[in-house]
C-alpha positions as CSV (number, residue, x, y, z in Angstrom):
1,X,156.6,107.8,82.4
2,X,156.9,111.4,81.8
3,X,153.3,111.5,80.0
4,X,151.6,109.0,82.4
5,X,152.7,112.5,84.5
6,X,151.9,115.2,82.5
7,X,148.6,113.5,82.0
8,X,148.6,113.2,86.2
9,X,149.4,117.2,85.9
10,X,146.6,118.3,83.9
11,X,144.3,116.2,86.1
12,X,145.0,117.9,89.0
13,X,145.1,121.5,87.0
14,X,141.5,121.0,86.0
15,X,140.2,119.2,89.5
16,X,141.9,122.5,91.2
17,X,139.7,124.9,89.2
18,X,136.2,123.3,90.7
19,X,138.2,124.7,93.9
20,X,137.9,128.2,92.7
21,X,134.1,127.6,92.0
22,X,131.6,129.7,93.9
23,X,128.5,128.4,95.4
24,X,125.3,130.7,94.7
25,X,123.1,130.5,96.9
26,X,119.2,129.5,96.3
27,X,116.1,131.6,97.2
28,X,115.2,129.7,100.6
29,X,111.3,130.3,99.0
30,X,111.9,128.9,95.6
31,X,110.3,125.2,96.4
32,X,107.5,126.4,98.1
33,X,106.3,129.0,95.5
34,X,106.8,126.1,93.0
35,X,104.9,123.6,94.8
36,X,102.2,125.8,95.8
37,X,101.6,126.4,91.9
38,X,101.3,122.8,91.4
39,X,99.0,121.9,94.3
40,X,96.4,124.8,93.4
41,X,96.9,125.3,89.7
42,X,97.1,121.9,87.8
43,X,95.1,119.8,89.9
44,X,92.0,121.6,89.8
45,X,92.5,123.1,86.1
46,X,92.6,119.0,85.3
47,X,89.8,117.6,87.5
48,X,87.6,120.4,86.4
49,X,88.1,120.2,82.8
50,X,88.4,116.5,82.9
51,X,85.2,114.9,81.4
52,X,83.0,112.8,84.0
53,X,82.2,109.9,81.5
54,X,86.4,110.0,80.6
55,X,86.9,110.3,84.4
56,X,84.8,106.7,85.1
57,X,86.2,105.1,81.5
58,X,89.5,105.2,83.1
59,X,88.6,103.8,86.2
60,X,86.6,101.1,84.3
61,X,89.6,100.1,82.3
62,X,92.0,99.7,85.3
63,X,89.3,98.0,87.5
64,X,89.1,95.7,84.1
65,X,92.9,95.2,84.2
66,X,93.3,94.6,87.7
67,X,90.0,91.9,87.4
68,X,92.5,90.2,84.6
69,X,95.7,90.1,86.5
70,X,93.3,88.2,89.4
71,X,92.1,86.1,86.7
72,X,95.2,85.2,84.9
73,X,97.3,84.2,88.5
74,X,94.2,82.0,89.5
75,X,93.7,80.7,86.3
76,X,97.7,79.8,86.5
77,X,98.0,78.4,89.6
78,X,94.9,76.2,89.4
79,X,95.3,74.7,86.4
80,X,95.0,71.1,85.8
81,X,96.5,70.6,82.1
82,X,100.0,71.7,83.2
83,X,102.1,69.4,85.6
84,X,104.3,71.2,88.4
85,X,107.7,70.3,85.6
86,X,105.9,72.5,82.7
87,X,105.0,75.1,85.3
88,X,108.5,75.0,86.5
89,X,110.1,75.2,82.8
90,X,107.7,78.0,82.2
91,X,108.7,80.3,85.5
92,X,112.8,79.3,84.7
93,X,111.9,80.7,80.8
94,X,110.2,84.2,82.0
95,X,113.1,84.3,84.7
96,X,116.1,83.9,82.0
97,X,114.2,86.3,79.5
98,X,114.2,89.4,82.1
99,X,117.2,88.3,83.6
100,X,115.9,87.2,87.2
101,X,118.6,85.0,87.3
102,X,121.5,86.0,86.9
103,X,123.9,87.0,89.0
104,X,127.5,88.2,88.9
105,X,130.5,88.4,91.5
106,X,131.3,91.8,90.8
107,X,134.3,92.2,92.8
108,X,135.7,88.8,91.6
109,X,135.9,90.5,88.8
110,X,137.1,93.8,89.6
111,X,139.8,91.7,90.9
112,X,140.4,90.0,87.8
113,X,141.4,92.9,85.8
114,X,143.4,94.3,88.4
């Protein structure tokens, strides 16, 4: 008992001391000279150095992406080869793999321990 206090003690020794802590305050103008560097600086610095035919590959490549995605769902949900019970095993596999599933009681078991 008599460590379980001194323990209790030193606890309450170091949680005083964040008393004794002084706030400093911030320069009110600090996030607005940091933000306006942002907006004017780096955005034009990258669009103007940014290569036109790199600017439109990367726009090509997520249009092509995107096109996919569209492709693969339809391709998916249309498909005659599966029946609705492969379909269904499939969605209940990706759902246990990222763990869509699962759920836990977590103050069952907060309780348990107690």
């Amino acid at each position: 008992m008599d460590k379980e206090k001194r323990i209790l003690d030193e606890v309450k020794k170091t949680i005083s001391l964040l008393d004794d802590v002084i706030n400093i305050e911030p320069n009110p103008y600090l996030f607005t000279r940091v933000k306006a560097q942002i907006d004017s600086k780096s955005y034009k610095l990258n669009r103007a150095n940014e290569n036109p035919v790199f600017r439109l590959a990367k726009q090509l490549v997520f249009a092509l992406l995107i096109l996919f995605n569209i492709y693969t769902i339809i391709n998916f949900i249309t498909s005659d080869g599966q029946t609705s019970a492969t379909r269904d095993q499939y969605i209940k596999n990706v759902k246990s793999e990222y763990f869509l599933d699962y759920n836990v009681d977590y103050l069952a078991n907060l309780e348990s321990e107690e």
